[in-house]
C-alpha positions in Angstrom: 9.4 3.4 0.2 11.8 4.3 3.0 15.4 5.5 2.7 18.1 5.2 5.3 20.8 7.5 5.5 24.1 8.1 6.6 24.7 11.7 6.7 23.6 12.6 3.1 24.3 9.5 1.7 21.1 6.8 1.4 22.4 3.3 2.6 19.5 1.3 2.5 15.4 0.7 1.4 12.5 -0.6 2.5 10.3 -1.1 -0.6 6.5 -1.7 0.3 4.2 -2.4 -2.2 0.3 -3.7 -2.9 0.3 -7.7 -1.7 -1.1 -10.7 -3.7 -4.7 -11.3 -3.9 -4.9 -14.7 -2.1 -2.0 -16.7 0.0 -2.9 -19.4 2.0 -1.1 -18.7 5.2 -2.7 -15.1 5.0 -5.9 -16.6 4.9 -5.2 -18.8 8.2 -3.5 -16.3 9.8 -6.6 -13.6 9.4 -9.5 -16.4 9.5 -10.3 -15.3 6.1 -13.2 -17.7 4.6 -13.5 -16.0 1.3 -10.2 -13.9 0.3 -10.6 -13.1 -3.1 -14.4 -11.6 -2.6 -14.7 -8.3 -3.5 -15.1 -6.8 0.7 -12.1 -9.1 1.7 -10.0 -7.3 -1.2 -10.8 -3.7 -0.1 -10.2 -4.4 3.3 -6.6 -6.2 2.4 -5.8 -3.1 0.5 -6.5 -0.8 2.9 -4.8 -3.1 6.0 -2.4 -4.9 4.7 1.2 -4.0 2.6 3.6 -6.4 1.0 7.5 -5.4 2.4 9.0 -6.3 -1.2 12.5 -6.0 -0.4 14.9 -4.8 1.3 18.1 -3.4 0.6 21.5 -2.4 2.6 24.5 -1.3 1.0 27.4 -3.4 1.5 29.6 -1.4 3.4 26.7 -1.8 6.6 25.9 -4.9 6.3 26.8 -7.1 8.9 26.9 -3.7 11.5 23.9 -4.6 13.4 21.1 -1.8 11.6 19.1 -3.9 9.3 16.6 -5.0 11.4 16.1 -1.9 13.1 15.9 0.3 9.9 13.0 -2.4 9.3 11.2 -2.2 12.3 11.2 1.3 12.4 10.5 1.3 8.3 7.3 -0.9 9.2 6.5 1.5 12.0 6.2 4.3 10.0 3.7 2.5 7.4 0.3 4.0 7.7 -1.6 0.3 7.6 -2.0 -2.2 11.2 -0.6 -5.2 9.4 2.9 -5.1 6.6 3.3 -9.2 5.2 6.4 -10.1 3.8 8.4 -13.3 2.3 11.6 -14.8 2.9 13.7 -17.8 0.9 15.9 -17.4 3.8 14.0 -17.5 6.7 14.6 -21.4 7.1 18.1 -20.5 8.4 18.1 -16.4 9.4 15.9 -14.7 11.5 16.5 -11.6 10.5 12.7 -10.4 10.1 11.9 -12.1 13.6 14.6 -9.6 15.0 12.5 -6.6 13.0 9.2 -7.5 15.2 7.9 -9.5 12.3 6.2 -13.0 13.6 6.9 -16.0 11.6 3.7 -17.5 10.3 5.1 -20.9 8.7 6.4 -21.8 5.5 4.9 -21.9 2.2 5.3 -25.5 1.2 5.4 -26.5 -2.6 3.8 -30.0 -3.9 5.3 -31.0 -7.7 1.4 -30.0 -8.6 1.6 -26.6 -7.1 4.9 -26.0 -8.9 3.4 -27.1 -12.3 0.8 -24.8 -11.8 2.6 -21.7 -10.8 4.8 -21.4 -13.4 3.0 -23.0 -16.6 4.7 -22.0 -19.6 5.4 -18.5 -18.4 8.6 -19.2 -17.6 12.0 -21.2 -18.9 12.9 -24.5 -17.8 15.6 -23.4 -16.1 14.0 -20.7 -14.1 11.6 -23.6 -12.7 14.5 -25.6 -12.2 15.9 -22.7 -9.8 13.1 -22.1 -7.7 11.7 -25.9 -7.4 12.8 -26.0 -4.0 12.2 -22.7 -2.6 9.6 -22.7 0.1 9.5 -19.2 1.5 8.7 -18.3 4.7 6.0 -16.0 5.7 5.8 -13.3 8.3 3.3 -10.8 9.6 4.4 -7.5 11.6 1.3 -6.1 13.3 1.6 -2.6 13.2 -2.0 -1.9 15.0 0.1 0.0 17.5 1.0 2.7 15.7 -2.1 3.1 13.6 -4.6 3.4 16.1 
């Protein structure tokens, strides 16, 4: 996690977390063969972040900070590579400003959807996100882990 602050007062966060086990684009991305073996999972742990969200308050947004307090957010993380997803990346580039390079999107067959949400969730939560195809982005942070 990483706060921003305006004098004493925190305006935004960076949330970083552990990432998924196995996403496709990650696996072309890396060359990965076998993703979810048990040597491919340490070394993703020990490489690789998940930036979960981020947050601004109101009053800043729109000033022209975001995507620096990202970069340097990223910058600061103690791994070479930070992943992270966007439903809005089809029309902002906001995380391409923050360094981060656009991998492609993560398309969604009527299959897939099925699959992904079983029974786990309602009706109309499935109906919400039937569409979404996020985008996915890598920052390479090898830089400033040595």
């Amino acid at each position: 996690m990483t706060l921003l602050w305006h004098h004493e007062v925190p305006i935004g966060i960076c949330i970083f977390s552990a990432p998924a086990a196995s996403l496709k684009l990650r696996s072309q991305f890396f060359g990965l063969n076998n993703p979810r073996s048990a040597v491919a999972l340490g070394a993703l742990n020990e490489q690789l972040w998940l930036l979960q969200r981020v947050v601004l308050h109101p009053t800043y947004r729109g000033a022209g900070i975001a995507a620096a307090f990202v970069r340097r957010a990223c910058e600061a993380c103690p791994v070479p590579w930070i992943e992270t997803l966007s439903a809005m990346g089809q029309i902002n580039p906001f995380f391409e400003q923050a360094g981060f390079t656009r991998v492609g999107t993560i398309r969604k067959t009527r299959n897939s959807r099925q699959a992904a949400y079983g029974k786990r969730v309602s009706a109309e939560t499935q109906s919400k996100n039937a569409n979404s195809e996020p985008v996915y982005y890598v920052f390479d942070n090898r830089v400033n882990t040595g």
